[in-house]
DRENRO-371302 format. One record per atom (N, C-alpha, C): residue in one letter; x, y, z. Coordinates in steps of 0.02 Angstrom, whole numbers, plus 32768, in hexadecimal, padded with zeros to 4 digits. Layout:
<vokes>
AXYZ ...
</vokes>
This chain:
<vokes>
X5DD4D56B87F4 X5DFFD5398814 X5E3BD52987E8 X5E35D50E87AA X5E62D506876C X5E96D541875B X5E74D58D8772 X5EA2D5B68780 X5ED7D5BA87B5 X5EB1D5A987E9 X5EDDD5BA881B X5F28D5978818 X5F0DD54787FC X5F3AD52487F9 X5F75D52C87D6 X5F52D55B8787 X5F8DD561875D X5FB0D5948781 X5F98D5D0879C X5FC3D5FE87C1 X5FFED5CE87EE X5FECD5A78820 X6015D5938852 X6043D567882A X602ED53D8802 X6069D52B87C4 X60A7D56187A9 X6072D5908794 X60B5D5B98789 X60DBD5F887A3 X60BDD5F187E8 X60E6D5F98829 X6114D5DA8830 X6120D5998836 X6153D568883A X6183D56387FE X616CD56887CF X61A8D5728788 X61DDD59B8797 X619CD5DA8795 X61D3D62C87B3 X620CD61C87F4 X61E0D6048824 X620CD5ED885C X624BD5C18840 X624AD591880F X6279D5718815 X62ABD58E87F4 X6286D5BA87AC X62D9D5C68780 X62F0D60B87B0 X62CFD62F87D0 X62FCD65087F8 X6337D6288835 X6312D5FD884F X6330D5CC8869 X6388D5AF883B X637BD5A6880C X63A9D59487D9 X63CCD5D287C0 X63CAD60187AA X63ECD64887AB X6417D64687E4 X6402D64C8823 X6416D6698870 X645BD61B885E X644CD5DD885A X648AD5C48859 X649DD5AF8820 X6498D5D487F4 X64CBD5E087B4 X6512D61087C3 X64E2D64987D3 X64FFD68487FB X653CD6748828 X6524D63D884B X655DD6308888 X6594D600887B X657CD5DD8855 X65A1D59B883F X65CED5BC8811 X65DED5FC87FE X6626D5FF87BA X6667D62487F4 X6651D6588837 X6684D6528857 X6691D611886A X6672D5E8889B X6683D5B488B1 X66B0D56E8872 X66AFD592884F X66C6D55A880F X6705D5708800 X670CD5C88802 X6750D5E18801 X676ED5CD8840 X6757D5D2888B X6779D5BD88BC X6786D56A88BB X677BD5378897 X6782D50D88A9 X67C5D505886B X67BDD524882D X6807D518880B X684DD50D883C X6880D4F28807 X68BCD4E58814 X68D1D53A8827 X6914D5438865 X691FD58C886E X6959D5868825 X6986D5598827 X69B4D54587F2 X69A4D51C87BE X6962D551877D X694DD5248753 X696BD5118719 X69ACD53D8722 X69DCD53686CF X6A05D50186F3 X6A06D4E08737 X6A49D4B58735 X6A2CD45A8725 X6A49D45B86EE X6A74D41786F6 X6AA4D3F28702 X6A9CD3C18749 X6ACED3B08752 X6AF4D3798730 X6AE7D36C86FC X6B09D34186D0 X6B36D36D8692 X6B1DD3AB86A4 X6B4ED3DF8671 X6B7BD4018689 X6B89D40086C9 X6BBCD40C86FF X6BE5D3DD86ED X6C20D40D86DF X6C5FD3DD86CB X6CA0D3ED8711 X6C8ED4298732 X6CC6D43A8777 X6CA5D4608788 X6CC1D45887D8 X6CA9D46F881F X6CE2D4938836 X6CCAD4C58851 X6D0FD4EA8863 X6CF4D4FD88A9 X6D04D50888C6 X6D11D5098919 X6D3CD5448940 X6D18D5798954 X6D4FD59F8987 X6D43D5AD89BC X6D72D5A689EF X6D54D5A88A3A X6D93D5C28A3E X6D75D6168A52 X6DB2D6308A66 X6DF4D63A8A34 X6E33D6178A54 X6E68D6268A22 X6E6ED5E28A09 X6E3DD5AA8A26 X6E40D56A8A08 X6E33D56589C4 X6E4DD53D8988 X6E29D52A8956 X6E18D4EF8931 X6DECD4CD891D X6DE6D4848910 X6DA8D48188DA X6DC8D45488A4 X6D9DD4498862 X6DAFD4128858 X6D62D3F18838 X6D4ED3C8882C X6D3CD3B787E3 X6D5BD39B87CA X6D4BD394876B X6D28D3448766 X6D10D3558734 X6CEAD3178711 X6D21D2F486F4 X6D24D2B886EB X6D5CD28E86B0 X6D2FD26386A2 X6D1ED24E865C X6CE5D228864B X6C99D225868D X6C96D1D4869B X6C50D1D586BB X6C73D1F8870D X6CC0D1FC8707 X6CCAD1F28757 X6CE3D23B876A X6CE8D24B87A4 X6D17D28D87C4 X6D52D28787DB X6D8AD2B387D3 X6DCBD2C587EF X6DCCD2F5881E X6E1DD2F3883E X6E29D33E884A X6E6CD34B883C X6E6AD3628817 X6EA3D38087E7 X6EDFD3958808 X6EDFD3A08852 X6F1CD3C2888A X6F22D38888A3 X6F00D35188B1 X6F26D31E88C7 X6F2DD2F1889B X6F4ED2FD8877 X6F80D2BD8832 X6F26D29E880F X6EEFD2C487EF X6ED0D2A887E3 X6E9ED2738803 X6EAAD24F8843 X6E8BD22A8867 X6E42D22E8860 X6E1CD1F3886A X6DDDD1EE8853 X6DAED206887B X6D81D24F8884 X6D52D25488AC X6D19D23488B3 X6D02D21B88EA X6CBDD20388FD X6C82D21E88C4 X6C7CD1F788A3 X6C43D2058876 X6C04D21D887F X6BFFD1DB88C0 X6BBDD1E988DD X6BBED22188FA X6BE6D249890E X6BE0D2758954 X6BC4D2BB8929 X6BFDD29F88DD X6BF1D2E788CE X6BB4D2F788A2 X6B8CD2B58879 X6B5FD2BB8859 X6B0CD2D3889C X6B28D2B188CD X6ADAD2C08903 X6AF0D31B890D X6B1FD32E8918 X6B27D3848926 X6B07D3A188E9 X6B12D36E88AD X6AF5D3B38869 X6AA4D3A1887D X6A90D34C8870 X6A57D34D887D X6A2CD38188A2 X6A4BD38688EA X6A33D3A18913 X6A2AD3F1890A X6A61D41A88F0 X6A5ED45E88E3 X6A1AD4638896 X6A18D4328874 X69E9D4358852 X69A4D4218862 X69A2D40988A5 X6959D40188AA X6929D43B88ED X6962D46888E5 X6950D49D8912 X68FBD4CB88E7 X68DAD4C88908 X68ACD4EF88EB X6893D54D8910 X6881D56188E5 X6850D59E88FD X6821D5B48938 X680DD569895D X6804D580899A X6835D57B89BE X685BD56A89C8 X688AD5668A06 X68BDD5A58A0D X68A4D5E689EB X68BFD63089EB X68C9D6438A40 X68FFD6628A51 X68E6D6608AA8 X68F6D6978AB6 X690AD6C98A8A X6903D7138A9F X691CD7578A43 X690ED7708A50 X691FD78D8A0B X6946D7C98A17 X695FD7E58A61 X6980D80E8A8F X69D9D80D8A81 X69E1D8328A5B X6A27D82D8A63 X6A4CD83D8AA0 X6A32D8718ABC X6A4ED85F8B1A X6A4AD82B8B31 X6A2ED7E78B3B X6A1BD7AA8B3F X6A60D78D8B36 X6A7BD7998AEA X6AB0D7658AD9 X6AE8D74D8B09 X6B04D7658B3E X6B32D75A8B6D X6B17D7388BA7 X6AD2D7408BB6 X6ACAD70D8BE2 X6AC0D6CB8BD3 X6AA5D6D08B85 X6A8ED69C8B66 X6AA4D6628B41 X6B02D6838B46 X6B35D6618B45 X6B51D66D8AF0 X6B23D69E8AD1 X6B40D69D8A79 X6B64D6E68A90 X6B82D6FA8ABA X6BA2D7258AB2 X6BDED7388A98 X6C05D7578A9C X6C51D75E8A86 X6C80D71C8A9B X6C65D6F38AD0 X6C7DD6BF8AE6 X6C62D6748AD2 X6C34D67D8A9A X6C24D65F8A79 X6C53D61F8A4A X6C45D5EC8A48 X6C63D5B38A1C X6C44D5CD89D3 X6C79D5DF89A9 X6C55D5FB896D X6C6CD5B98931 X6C40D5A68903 X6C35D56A88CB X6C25D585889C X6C5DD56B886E X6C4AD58B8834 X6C36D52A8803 X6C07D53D87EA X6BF0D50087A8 X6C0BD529876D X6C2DD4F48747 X6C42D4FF8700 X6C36D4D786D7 X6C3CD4DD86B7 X6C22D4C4866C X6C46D4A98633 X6C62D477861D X6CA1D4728603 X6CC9D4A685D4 X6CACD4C085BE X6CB8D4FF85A9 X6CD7D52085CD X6CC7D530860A X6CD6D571863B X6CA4D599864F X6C78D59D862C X6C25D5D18641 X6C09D5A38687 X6C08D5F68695 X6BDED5CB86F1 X6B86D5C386D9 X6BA2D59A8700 X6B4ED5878712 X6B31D5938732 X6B55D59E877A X6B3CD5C687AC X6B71D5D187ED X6B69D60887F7 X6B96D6288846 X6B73D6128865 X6B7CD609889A X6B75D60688E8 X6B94D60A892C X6B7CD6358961 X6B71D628899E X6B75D5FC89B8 X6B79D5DE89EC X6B65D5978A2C X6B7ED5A58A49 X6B56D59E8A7D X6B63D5B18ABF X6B33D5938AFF X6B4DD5888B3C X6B19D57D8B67 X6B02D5A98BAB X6AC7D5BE8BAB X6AB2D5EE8BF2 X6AE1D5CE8C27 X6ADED5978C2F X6AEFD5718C71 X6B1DD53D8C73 X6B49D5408CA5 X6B70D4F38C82 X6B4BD4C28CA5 X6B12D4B88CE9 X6AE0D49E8CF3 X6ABED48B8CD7 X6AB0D4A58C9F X6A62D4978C82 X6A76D4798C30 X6A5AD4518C10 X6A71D4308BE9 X6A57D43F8BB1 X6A66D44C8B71 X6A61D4648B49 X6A7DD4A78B20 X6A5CD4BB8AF3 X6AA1D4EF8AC9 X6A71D5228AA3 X6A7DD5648ABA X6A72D5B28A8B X6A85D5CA8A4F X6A65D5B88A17 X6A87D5DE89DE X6A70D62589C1 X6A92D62989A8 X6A7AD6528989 X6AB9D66E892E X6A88D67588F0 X6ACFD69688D1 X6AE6D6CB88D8 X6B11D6DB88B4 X6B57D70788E6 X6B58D74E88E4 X6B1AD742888F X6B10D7A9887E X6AC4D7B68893 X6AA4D78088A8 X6A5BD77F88D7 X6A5AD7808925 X6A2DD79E894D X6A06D79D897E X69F5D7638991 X69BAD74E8973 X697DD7138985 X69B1D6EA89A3 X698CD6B789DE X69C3D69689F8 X6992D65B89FE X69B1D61389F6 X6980D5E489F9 X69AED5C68A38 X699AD5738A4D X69A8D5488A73 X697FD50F8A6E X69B3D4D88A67 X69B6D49C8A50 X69BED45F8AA1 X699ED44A8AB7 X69A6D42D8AFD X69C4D3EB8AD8 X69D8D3E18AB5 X69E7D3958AB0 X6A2CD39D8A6E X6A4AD3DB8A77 X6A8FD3F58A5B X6AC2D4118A8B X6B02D3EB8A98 X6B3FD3FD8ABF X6B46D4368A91 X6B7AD4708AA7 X6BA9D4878A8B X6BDFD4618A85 X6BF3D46E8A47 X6C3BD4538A14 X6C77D4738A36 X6C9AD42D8A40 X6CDDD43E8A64 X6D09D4418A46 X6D31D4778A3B X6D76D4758A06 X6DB8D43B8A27 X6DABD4238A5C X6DE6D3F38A6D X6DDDD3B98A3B X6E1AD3AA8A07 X6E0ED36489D6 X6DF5D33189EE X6DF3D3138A27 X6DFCD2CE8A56 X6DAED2CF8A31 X6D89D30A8A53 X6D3ED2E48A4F X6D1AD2E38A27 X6D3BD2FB89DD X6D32D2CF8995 X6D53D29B8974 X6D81D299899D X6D9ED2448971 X6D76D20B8970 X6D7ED1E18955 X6D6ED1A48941 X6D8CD17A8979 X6D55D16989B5 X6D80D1468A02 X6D71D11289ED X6D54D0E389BD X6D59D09089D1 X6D94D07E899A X6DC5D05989CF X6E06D04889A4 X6DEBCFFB898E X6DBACFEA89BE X6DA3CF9A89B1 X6D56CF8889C9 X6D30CF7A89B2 X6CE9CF7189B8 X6CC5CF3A8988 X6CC8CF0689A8 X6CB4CEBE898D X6C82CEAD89BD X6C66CE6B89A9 X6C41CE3B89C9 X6C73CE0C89C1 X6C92CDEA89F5 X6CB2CDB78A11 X6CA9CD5E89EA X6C5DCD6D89E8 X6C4ACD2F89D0 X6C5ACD238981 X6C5CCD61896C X6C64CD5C8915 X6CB4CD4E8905 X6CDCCD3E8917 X6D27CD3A8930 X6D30CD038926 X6D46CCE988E2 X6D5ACCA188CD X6DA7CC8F88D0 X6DCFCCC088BA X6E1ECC9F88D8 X6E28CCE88902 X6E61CCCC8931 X6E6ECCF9895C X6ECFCCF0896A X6EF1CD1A8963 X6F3DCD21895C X6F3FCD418982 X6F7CCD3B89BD X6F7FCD5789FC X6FCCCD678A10 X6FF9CD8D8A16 X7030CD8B8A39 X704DCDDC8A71 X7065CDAA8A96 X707FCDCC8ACE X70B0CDC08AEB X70EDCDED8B05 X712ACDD08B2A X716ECDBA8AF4 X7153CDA18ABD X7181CD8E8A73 X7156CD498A65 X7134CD488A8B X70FFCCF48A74 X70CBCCEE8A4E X70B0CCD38A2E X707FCCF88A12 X7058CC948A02 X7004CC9589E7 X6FD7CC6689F1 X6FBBCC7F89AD X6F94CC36898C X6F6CCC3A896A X6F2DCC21896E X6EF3CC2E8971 X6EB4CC02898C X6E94CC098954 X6E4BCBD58953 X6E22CBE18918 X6DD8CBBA893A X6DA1CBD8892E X6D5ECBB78959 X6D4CCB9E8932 X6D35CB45894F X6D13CB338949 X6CCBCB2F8943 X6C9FCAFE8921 X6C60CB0C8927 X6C3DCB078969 X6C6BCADA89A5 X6C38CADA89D1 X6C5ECAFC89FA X6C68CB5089E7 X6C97CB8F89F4 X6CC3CB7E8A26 X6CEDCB338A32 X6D25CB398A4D X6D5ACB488A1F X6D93CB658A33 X6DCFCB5E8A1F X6E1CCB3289FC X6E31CB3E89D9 X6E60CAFC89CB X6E9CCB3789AF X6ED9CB1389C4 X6F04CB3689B0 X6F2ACB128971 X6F3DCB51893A X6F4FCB2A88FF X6F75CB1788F7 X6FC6CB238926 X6FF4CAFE8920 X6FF9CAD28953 X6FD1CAC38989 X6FE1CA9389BE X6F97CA7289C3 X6F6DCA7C899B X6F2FCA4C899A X6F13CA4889DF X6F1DCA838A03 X6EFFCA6E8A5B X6EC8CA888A52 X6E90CA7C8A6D X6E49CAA58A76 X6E4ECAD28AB7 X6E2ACAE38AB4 X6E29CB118AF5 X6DCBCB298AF7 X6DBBCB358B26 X6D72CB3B8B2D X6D55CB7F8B2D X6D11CB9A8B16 X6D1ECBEA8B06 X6D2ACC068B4C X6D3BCBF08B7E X6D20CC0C8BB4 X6D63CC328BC7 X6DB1CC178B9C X6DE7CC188BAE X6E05CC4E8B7C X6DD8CC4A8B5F X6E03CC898B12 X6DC4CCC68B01 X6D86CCBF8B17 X6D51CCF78B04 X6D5FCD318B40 X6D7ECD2F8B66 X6D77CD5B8B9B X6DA5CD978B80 X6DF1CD818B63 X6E12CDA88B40 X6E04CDC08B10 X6DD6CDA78AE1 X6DABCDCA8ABA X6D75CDEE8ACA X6D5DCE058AF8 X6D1BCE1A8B10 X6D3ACE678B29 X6D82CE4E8B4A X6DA8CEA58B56 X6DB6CEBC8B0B X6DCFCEAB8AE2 X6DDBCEBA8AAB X6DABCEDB8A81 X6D7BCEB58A99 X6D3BCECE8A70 X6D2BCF188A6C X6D2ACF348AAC X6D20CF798AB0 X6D5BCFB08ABF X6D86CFB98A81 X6DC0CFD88A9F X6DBED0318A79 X6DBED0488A9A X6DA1D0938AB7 X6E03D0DE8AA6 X6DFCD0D98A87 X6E41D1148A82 X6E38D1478ABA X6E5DD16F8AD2 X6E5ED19C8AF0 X6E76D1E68ACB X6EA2D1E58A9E X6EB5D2278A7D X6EE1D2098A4B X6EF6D2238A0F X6F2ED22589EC X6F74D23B8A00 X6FAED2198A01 X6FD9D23D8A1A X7019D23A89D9 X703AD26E89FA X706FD28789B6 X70ABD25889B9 X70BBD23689BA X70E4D1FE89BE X70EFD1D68983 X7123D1BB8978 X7139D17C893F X7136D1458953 X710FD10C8945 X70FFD0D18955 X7134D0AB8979 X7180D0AC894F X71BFD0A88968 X71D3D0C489B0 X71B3D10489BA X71CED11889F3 X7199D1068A23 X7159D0F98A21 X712FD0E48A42 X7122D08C8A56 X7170D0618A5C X715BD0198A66 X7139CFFF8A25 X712ED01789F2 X70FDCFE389DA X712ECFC88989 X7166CFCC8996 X7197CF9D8961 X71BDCF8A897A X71C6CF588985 X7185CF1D8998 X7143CF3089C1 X7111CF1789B8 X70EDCF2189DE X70EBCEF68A2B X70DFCEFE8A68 X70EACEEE8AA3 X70B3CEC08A9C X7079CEBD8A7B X704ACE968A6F X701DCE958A48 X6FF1CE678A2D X6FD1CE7989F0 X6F93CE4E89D9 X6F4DCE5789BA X6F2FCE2289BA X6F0DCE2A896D X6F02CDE78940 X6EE5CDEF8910 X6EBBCDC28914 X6E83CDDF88EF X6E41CDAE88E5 X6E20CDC5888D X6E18CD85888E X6DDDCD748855 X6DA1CD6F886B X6D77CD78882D X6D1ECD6C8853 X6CFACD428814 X6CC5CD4A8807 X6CB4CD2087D3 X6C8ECD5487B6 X6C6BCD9187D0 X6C3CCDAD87AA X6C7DCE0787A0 X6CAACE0E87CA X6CC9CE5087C0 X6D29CE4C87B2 X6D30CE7C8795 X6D77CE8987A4 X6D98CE7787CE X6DBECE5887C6 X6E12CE4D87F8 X6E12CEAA8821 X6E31CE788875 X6E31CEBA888C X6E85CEA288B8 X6EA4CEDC88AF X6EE9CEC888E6 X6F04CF018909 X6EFECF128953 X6F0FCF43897F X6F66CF28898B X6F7FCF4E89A4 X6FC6CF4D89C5 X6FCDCF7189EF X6FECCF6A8A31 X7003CF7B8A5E X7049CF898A67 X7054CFCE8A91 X708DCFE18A90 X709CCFDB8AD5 X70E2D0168AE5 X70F9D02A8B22 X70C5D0678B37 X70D0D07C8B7F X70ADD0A88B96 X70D1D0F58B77 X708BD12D8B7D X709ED15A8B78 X708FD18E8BA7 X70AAD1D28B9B X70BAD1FF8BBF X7071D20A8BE1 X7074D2098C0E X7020D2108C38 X6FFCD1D18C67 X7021D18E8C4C X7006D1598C63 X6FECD1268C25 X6FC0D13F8C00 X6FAED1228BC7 X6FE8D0ED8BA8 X6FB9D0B48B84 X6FF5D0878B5B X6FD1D08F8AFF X701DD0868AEC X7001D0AC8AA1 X6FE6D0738A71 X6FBFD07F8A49 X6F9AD0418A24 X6F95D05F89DB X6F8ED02E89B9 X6F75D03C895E X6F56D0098950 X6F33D0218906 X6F2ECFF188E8 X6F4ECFDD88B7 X6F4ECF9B889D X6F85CF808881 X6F5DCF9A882F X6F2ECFAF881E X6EF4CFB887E1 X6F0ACFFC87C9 X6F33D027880A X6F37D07B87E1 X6F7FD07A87C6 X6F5ED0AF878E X6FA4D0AB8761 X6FB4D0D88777 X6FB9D11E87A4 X6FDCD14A87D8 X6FEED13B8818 X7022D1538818 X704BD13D8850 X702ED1548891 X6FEFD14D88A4 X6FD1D16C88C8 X6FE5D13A8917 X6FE2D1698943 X6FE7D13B899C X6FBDD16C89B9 X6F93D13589DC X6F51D1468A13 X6F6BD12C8A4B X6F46D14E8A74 X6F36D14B8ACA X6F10D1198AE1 X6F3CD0E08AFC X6EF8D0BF8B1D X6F0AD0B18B5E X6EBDD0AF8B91 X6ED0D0AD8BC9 X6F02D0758BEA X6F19D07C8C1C X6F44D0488C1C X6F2AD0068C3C X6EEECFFC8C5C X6EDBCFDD8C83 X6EB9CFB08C50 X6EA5CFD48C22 X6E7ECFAA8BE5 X6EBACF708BC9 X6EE0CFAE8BB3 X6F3ACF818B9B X6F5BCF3B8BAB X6F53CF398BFC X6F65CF0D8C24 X6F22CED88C27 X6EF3CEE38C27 X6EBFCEAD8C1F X6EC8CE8B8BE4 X6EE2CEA58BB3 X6EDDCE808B63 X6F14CE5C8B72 X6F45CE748B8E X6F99CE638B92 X6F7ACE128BC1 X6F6BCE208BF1 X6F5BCDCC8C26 X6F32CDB78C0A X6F0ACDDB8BED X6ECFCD9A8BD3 X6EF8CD628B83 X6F29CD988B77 X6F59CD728B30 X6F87CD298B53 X6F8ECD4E8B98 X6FD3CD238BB7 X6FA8CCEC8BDF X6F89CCEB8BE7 X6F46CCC08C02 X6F43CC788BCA X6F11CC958B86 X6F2BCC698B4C X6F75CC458B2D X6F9DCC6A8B51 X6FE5CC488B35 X6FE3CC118B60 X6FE7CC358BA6 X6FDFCBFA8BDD X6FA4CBAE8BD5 X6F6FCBC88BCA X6F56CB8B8BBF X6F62CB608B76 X6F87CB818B5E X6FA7CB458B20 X6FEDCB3C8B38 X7003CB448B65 X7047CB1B8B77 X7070CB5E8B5E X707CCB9D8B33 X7099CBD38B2F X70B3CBFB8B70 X70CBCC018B91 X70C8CC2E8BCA X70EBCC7A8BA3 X70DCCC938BAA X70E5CCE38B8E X7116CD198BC2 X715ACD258BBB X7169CD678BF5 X7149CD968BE5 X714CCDB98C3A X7128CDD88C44 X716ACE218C3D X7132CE6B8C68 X7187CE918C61 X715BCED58C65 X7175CF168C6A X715BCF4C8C60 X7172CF5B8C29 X7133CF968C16 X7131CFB18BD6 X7147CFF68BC2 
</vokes>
């Protein structure tokens, strides 16, 4: 009996370390398939992005913590936009391979018609070529592959990179919370207001001591709040309305930087041209015009209710 037992004991041993072999065995592919496909990239060692679509071309350089683009006068690229694209090309892994067929590549969108990216290195050494491309303009997501390889992966939660500048710039010309807005300087028409909030967040004006209630001055701040560029345009501030500026607003806060937009005349397309008063380049943006004119009445609004009346006029 004592035998039998030790036998069926070490039946079960045997059973298990084979058991344990069989997924030792399996577990070192599955460990290579789950690696990074791009395990040398860091995207914090990416110093430029280079971009070609076609006969288009567009690069993207590092300048300290922030990004440029060097063809449009330096202007500040979206940081965020561009640090989630490296993220993202770096968290591509080994399973998501979707064909290893170089006949494949043209339907698969890394073909000759391919958006090709080059990562550099401040130096100049790539880091890596690439492909992007998409099977479908339906279907959402992006095909890579590098440029002297086959293997083709896909990323469902990666656009392809557009060489048009617009959709790496830096679009918020103004992005506050309203409430953090302790003085507020306002002019429009040649008139211009000074306000400053109180603690029980009404208004008082500093040269005419009038209050005003938030209900009469936060609304113009609330458009302001979210003001959105549309493109860079090649223009001189001078020739674009904005010396003088047609209108203009400054604010203090208590916890951030002074911020001051200006408003110009309209430009070629519809757009009215805006800056900020903070860049030391003579830079003029696109802003919509409908936005323009909301800041513009909501300014002439405040003049009005302090006894200012503001002309009005096209721009």
């Amino acid at each position: 009996m004592r035998l039998a037992q030790r036998n069926v004991v070490l039946l079960v041993i045997v059973a298990l370390l084979l058991l344990l072999t069989l997924l030792e065995r399996g577990s070192a592919p599955a460990l290579r398939e789950s690696r990074a496909w791009l395990a040398d990239l860091v995207p914090a060692k990416v110093h430029s992005i280079r971009l070609e679509c076609g006969a288009s071309r567009l690069e993207l350089v590092r300048a300290g913590a922030a990004w440029v683009v060097p063809t449009r006068g330096r202007f500040p690229a979206d940081g965020r936009v561009v640090d989630e694209f490296l993220l993202r090309l770096a968290s591509i892994r080994e399973t998501e391979r979707i064909s290893t067929d170089p006949s494949m590549h043209g339907r698969l969108g890394v073909g000759e018609n391919a958006t090709r990216v080059h990562l550099l290195a401040e130096g100049g050494a790539t880091l890596a070529d690439l492909c992007i491309g998409s099977a479908s303009e339906s279907r959402s997501g992006a095909s890579l592959r590098r440029a002297q390889e086959d293997e083709v992966f896909r990323l469902a939660t990666l656009a392809v990179p557009d060489c048009a500048p617009a959709g790496w710039l830096e679009a918020r010309l103004a992005d506050f919370a309203p409430s953090e807005v302790r003085r507020f300087r306002g002019s429009v028409g040649g008139e211009g207001f000074q306000l400053v909030r109180l603690p029980d967040g009404r208004w008082q004006g500093e040269e005419s001591a009038r209050l005003l209630p938030a209900a009469r001055v936060d609304p113009v701040l609330l458009v302001a709040s979210n003001l959105f560029l549309e493109d860079l345009r090649d223009v001189a501030p001078a020739d674009a309305g904005l010396v003088p500026p047609a209108a203009s607003i400054e604010l203090e806060f208590e916890r951030f930087p002074a911020l001051g937009v200006e408003l110009g005349g309209t430009l070629a397309g519809g757009g009215r041209a805006a800056r900020r008063t903070d860049w030391k380049e003579p830079w003029v943006v696109d802003l919509p015009r409908r936005v323009a004119e909301r800041v513009e009445a909501g300014l002439r609004q405040v003049l009005a209710d302090l006894g200012t009346p503001a002309t009005g006029g096209e721009h």
